[in-house]
VEXDREN-2710 file (C-alpha; in Angstrom, 1 decimal):
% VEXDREN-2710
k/r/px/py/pz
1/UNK/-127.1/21.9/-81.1
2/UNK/-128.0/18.0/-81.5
3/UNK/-130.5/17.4/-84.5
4/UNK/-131.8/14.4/-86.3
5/UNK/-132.3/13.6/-89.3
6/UNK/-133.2/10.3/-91.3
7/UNK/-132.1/8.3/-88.0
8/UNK/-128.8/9.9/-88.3
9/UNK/-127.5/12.9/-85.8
10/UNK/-125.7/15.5/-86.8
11/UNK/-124.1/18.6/-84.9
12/UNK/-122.2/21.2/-86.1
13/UNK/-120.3/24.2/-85.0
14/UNK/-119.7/26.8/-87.7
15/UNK/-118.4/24.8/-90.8
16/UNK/-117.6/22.1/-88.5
17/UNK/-120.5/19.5/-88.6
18/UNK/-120.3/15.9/-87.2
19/UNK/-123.0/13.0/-87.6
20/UNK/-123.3/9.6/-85.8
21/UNK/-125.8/6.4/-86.6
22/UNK/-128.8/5.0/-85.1
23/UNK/-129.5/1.2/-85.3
24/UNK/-131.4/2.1/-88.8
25/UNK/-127.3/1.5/-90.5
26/UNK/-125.9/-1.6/-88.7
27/UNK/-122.3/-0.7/-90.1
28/UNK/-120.3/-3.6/-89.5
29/UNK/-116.4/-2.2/-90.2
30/UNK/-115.1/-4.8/-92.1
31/UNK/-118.5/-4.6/-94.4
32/UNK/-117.5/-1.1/-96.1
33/UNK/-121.0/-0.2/-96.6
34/UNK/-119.9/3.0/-94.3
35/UNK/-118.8/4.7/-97.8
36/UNK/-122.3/4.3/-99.7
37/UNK/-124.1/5.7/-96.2
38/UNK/-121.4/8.6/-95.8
39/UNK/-121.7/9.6/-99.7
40/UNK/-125.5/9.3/-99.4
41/UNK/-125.1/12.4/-96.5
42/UNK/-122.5/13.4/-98.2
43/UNK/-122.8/13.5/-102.0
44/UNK/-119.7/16.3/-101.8
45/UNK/-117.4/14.1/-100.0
46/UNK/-113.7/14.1/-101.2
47/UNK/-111.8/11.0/-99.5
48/UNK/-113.2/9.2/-96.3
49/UNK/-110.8/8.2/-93.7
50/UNK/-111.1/4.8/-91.4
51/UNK/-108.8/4.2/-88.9
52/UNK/-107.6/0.3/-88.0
53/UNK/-108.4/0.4/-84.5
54/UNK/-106.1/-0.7/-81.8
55/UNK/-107.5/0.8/-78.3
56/UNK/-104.1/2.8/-79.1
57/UNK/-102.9/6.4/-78.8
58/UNK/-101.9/6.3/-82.8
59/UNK/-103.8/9.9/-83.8
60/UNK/-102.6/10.4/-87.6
61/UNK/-102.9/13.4/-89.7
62/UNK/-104.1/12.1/-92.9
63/UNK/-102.4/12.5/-95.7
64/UNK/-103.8/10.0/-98.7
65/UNK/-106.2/7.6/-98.6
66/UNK/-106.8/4.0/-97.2
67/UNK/-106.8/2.7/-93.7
68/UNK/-104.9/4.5/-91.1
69/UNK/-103.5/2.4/-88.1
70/UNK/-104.4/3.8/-84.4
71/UNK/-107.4/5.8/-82.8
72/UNK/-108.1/9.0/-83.9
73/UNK/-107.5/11.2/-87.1
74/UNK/-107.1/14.6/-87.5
75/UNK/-107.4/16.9/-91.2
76/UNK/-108.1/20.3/-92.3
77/UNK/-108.9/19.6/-96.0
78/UNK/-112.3/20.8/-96.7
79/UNK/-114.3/17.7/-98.3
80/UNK/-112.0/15.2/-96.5
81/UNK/-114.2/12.8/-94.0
82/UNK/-112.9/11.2/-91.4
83/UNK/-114.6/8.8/-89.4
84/UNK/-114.6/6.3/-86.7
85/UNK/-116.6/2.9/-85.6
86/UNK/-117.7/2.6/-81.4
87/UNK/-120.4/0.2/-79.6
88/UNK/-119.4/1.4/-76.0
89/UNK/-116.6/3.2/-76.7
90/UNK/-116.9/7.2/-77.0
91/UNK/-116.3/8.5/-80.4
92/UNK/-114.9/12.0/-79.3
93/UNK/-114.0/15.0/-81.9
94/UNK/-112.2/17.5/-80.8
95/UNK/-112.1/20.8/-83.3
96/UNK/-110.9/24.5/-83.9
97/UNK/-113.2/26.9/-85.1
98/UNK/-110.3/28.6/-86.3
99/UNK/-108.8/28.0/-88.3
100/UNK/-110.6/24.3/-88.9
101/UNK/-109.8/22.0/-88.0
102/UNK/-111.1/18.2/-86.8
103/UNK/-109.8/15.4/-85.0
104/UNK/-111.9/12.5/-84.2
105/UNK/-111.1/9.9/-81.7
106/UNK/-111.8/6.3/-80.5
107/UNK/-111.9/6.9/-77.0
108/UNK/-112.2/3.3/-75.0
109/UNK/-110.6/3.1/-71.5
110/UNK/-107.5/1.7/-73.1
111/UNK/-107.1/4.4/-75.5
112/UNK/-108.0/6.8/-72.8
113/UNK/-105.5/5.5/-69.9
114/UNK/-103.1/5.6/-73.2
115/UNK/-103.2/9.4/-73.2
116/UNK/-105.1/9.7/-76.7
117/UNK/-106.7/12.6/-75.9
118/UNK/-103.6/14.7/-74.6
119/UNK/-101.6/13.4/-77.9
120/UNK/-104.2/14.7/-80.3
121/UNK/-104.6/18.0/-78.4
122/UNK/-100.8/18.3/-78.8
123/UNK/-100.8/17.4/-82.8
124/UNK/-103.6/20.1/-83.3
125/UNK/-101.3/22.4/-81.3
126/UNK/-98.3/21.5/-82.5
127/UNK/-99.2/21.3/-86.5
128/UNK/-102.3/23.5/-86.8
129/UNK/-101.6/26.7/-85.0
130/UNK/-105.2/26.2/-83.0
131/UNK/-105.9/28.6/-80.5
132/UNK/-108.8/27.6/-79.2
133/UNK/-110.3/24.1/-79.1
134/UNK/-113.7/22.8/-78.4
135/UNK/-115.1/19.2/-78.0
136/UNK/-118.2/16.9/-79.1
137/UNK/-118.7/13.4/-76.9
138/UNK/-121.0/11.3/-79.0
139/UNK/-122.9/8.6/-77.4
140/UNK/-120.8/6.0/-74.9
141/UNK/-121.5/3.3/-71.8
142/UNK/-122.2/5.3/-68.8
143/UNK/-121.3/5.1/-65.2
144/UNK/-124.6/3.2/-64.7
145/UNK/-123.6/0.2/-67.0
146/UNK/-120.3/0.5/-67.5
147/UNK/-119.5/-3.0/-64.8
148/UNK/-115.4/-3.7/-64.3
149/UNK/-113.1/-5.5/-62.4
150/UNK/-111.3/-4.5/-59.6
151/UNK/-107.9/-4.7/-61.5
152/UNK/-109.2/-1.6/-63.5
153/UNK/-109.0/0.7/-60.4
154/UNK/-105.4/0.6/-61.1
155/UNK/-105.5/2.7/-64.3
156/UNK/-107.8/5.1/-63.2
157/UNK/-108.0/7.9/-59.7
158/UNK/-110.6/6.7/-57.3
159/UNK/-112.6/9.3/-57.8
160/UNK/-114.3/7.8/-61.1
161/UNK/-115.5/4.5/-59.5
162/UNK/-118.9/3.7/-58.2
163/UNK/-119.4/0.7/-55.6
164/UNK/-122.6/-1.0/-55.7
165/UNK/-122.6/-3.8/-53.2
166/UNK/-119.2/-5.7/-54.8
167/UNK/-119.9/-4.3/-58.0
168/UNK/-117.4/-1.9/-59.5
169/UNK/-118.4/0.5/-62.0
170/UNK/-116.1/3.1/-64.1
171/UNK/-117.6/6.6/-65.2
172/UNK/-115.5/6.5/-68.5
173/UNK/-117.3/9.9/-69.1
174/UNK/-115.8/12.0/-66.2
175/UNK/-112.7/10.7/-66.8
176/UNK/-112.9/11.8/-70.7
177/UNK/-114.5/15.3/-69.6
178/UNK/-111.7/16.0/-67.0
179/UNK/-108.9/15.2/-69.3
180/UNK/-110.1/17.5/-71.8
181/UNK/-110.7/20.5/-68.9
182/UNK/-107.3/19.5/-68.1
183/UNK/-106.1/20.7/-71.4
184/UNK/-108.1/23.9/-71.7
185/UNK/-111.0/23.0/-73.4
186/UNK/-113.5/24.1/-71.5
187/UNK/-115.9/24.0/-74.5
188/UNK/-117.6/20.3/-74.4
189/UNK/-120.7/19.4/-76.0
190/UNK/-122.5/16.3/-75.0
191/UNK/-124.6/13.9/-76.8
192/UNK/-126.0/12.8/-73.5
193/UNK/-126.4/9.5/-74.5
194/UNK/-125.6/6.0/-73.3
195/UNK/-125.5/2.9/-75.9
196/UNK/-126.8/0.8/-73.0
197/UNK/-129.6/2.9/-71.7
198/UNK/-130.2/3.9/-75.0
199/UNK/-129.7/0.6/-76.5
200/UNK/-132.8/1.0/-78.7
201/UNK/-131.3/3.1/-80.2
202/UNK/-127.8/2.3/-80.5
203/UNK/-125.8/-0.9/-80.9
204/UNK/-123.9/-1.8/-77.5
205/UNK/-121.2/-4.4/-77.4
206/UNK/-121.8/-5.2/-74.0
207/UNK/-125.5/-5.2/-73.6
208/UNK/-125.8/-7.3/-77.2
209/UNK/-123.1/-10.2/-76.7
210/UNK/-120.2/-8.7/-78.6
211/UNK/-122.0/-7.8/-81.6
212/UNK/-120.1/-6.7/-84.8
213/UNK/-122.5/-4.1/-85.5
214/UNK/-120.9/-0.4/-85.0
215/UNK/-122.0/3.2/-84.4
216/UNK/-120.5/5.2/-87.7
217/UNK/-119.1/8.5/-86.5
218/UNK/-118.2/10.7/-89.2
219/UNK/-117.2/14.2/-89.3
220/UNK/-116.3/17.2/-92.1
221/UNK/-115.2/20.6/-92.7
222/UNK/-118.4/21.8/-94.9
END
């Protein structure tokens, strides 16, 4: 279940728990200010993980600390943090019960179309003996608002486009939820919220001229 708390949300799943920021932190990822925020939810945090992001299907397994190049990381060290930066994007964790495990994703159409989500359901599998994995979409553009070009409906099925007049719009979502299904999770828990219908209360890089502020998406094995 989604809860709030202190203008951040948090979710969590057995010892799995994952939290995500309201416009009360404009992180900005080059600022740092993400540690102080994480250790002030956090004051038992080990190590936090940041990813350099490249709209990339780079998922790492972390292994000491620092910046990691790519889009998503995945651990199974209790205390560890990992955590990711979005403003349209979907920040997407997908996670094992048992034994624990978290991976947590950058998931922008280029990452997606990339086949991050496959490679870090194939990691888990591969290197964590997961049997059964679940998944948590945090807040992300929606079909609604989420305006592309026409050269776009070449990386995508038809089937997740919505013509408005000549407008073209992609339901990112779908195609994130599908993907997942596709690789048996079945499992998905949704924020149900869209940075641009919700832009009060998140930052959108669309709807606010490319800003630099940034959603902080962290997640932990408690």
């Amino acid at each position: 279940m989604l809860q709030q708390k202190n203008n951040i949300f948090y979710f969590q799943d057995s010892k799995i728990r994952l939290n995500f920021t309201t416009r009360k932190f404009p992180i900005i990822k080059s600022g740092q200010k993400y540690n102080e925020l994480i250790n002030s939810v956090l004051p038992e945090a080990q190590t936090v993980y940041v990813t350099k992001q490249i709209h990339s299907s780079i998922v790492n397994r972390t292994r000491g600390e620092g910046f990691y190049l790519g889009d998503g990381l995945i651990t199974d060290a209790i205390g560890d943090v990992i955590s990711i930066f979005t403003a349209d994007c979907y920040p997407v964790m997908i996670y094992s019960v048992s034994p624990p495990v978290i991976a947590l994703i950058h998931a922008g159409w280029r990452g997606t179309y990339k086949k991050i989500l496959e490679n870090t359901i194939e990691t888990l599998h591969a290197h964590y003996s997961c049997n059964k994995l679940k998944a948590f979409i945090g807040p992300g553009i929606c079909e609604k608002c989420y305006k592309v070009g026409k050269d776009m409906m070449d990386y995508f099925p038809d089937k997740y486009f919505l013509r408005e007049g000549q407008s073209i719009k992609l339901n990112l979502k779908s195609v994130i939820s599908d993907k997942l299904n596709e690789n048996h999770i079945e499992e998905i828990f949704d924020s149900n919220f869209c940075t641009v219908c919700n832009n009060d209360l998140f930052f959108s890089y669309r709807a606010e001229n490319k800003t630099e502020k940034r959603i902080l998406t962290f997640a932990y094995i408690s």
